[in-house]
C-alpha positions in Angstrom: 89.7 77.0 103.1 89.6 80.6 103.1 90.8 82.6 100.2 94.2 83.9 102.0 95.0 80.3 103.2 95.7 79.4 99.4 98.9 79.4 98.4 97.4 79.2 94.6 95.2 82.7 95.6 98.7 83.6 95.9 100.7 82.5 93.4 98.3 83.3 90.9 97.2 86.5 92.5 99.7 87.9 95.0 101.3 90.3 92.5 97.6 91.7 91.8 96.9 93.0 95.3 97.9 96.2 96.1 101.4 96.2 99.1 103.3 99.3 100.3 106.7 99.9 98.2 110.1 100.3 99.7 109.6 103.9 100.5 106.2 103.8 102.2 106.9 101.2 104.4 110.1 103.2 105.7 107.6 106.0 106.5 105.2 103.6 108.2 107.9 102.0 110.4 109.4 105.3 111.2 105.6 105.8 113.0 105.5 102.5 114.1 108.2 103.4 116.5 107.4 106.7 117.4 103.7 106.0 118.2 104.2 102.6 119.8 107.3 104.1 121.8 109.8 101.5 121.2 112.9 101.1 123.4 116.5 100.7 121.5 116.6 97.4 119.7 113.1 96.8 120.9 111.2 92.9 119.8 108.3 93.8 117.2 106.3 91.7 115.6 104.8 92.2 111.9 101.3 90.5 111.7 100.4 89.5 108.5 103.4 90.7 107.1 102.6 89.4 103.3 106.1 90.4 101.2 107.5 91.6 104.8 108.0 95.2 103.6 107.3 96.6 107.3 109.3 94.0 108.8 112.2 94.4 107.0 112.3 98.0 107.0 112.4 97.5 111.5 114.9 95.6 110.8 117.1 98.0 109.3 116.1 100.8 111.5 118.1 98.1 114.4 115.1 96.8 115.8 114.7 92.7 116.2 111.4 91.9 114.0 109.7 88.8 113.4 107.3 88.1 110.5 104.5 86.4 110.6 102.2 85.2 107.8 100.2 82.0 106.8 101.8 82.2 103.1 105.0 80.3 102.9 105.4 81.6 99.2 105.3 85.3 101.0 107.6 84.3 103.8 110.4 82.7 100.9 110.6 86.9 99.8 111.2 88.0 103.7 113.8 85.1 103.9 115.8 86.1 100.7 115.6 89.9 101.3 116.5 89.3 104.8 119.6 86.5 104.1 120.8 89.2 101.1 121.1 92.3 104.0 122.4 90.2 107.0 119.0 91.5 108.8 118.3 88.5 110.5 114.5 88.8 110.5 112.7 86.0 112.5 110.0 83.9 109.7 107.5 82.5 111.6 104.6 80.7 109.2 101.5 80.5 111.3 97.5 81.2 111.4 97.6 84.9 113.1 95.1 83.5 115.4 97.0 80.8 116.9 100.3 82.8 117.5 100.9 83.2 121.0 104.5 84.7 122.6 103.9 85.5 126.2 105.3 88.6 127.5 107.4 88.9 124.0 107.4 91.9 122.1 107.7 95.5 123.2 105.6 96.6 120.0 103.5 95.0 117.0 101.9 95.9 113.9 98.6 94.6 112.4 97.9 96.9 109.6 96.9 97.0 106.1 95.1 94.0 104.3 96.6 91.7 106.8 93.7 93.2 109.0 90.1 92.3 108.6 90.5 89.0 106.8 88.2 86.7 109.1 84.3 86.3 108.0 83.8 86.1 111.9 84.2 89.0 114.3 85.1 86.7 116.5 88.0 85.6 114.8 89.5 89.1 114.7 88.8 89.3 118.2 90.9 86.1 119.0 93.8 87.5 117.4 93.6 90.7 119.3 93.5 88.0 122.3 96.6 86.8 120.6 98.7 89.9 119.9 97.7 91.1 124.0 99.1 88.0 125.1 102.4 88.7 123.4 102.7 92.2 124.6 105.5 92.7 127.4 102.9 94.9 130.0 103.4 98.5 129.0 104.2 97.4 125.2 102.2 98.8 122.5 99.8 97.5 119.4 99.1 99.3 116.0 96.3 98.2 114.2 95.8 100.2 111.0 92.6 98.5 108.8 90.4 99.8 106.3 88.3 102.1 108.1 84.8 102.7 107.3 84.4 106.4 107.1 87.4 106.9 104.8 86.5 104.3 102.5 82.9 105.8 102.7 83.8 109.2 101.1 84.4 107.6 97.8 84.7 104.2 96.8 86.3 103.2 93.7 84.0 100.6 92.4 85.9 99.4 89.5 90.0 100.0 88.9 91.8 98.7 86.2 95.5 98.7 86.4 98.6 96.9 84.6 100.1 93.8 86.2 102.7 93.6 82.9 103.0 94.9 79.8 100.4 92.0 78.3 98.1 91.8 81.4 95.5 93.9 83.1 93.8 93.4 86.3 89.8 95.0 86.7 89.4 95.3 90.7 85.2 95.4 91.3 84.4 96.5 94.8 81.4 95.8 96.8 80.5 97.5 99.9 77.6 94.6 101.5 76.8 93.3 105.1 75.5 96.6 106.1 79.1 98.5 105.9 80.7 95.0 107.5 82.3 93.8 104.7 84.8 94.8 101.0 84.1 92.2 98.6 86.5 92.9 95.7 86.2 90.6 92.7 89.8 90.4 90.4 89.6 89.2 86.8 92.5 89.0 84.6 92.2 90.3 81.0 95.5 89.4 78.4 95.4 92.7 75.9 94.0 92.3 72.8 92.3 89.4 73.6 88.5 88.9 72.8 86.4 89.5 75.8 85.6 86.3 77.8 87.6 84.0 75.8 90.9 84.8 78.2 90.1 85.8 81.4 90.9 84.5 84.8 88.8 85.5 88.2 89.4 85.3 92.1 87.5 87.5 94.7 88.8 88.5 98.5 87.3 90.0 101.2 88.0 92.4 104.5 85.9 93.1 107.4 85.8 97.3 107.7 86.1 99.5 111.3 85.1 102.4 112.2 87.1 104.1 114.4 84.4 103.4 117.5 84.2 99.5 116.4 87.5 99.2 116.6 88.0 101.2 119.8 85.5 98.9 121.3 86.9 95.6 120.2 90.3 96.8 121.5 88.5 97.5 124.8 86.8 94.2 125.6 90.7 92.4 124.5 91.8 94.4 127.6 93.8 97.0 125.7 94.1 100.8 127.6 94.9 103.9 126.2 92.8 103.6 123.3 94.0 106.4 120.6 92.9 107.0 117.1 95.0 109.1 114.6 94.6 109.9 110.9 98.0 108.5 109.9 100.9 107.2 111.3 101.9 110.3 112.3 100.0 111.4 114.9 97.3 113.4 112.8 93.9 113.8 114.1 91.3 111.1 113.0 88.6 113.7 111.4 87.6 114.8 108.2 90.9 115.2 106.8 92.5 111.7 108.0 94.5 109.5 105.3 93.7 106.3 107.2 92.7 104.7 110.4 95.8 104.1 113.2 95.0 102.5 116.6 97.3 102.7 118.9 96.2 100.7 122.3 98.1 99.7 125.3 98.4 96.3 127.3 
């Protein structure tokens, strides 16, 4: 079993890993629509959707989103938010690359940690399969990962942050596999505990893009109209770029 199959990864170590707040993911779905070009109460589809923060916020921008995750623990948070506002988000618990909706959705999202999960190119490449599949012809994918050459201008190798006022997380990252892979290795320290006698330890891992790689892999899916920005806002993928957006077209 892979380490984001395990609901006890999760429920042990959900909180840990870093997901957009409220306000980010407004700003992220706001691009979402403008740079996938959805119609008026358009279908999208969140891959991956974790705590369904992109998802929702669709949702209450009027569109009709689905979520999609393999965590039911994750999906139980869409559900609740989603039954509390009246946004009728669609929960869908499935492996990403056995989710298939021919002809579906007039736009989706893959972005964040939700992309480059698979040890396997190949697996990444079946979802892509996927995701084309459920494209209406014309519709539009986002795929926003970690991309190589940002991440390349300065990793953090070791972060510690507060997960509660007794708790601390130390996040160790490991570039390895020639640029192919993040390894990041989470231990959990109680304060004012001695060293080792307390701790707790889980590691995950992401395949990284470059902008080319994933141009490429987008390419061989079938995807047309292969554009890379530097947000989700249309700025240019260069120097200066926050992140890596793809926008491709069935």
């Amino acid at each position: 079993m892979s380490w984001f199959e395990d609901e006890a990864f999760w429920a042990r170590w959900g909180v840990a890993l870093e997901e957009p707040d409220a306000a980010e993911a407004a700003e992220v779905a706001r691009g979402f629509v403008d740079l996938a070009r959805l119609p008026e109460h358009g279908r999208v589809l969140d891959v991956g959707c974790g705590h369904g923060r992109h998802a929702l916020a669709l949702a209450r921008l009027g569109y009709e989103a689905t979520a999609l995750d393999v965590s039911a623990r994750r999906l139980l948070r869409v559900r609740e938010v989603s039954e509390s506002e009246g946004l009728g988000v669609e929960i869908v618990r499935r492996d990403m690359r056995t989710f298939n909706r021919p002809r579906h959705f007039h736009g989706i999202l893959w972005s964040g940690d939700a992309v480059g999960l698979f040890a396997e190119v190949e697996d990444e490449k079946r979802v892509l399969e996927q995701l084309y599949d459920s494209l209406k012809p014309g519709g539009r994918l986002v795929v926003a990962p970690r991309g190589k050459e940002l991440l390349s201008r300065g990793i953090q190798t070791q972060r510690w942050h507060w997960l509660d006022g007794s708790t601390l997380i130390l996040e160790e990252r490991l570039v390895d596999d020639g640029w192919g892979r993040l390894r990041v290795r989470l231990t959990r320290v109680r304060h004012g505990v001695r060293a080792g006698s307390d701790q707790e330890t889980a590691e995950a891992a992401w395949r990284l893009f470059s902008g080319t790689e994933l141009s490429d892999l987008l390419r061989k899916v079938g995807f047309t109209k292969i554009r890379l920005f530097g947000d989700f806002h249309r700025a240019r993928y260069d120097m200066d770029a926050k992140r890596l957006v793809a926008v491709a077209e069935r």
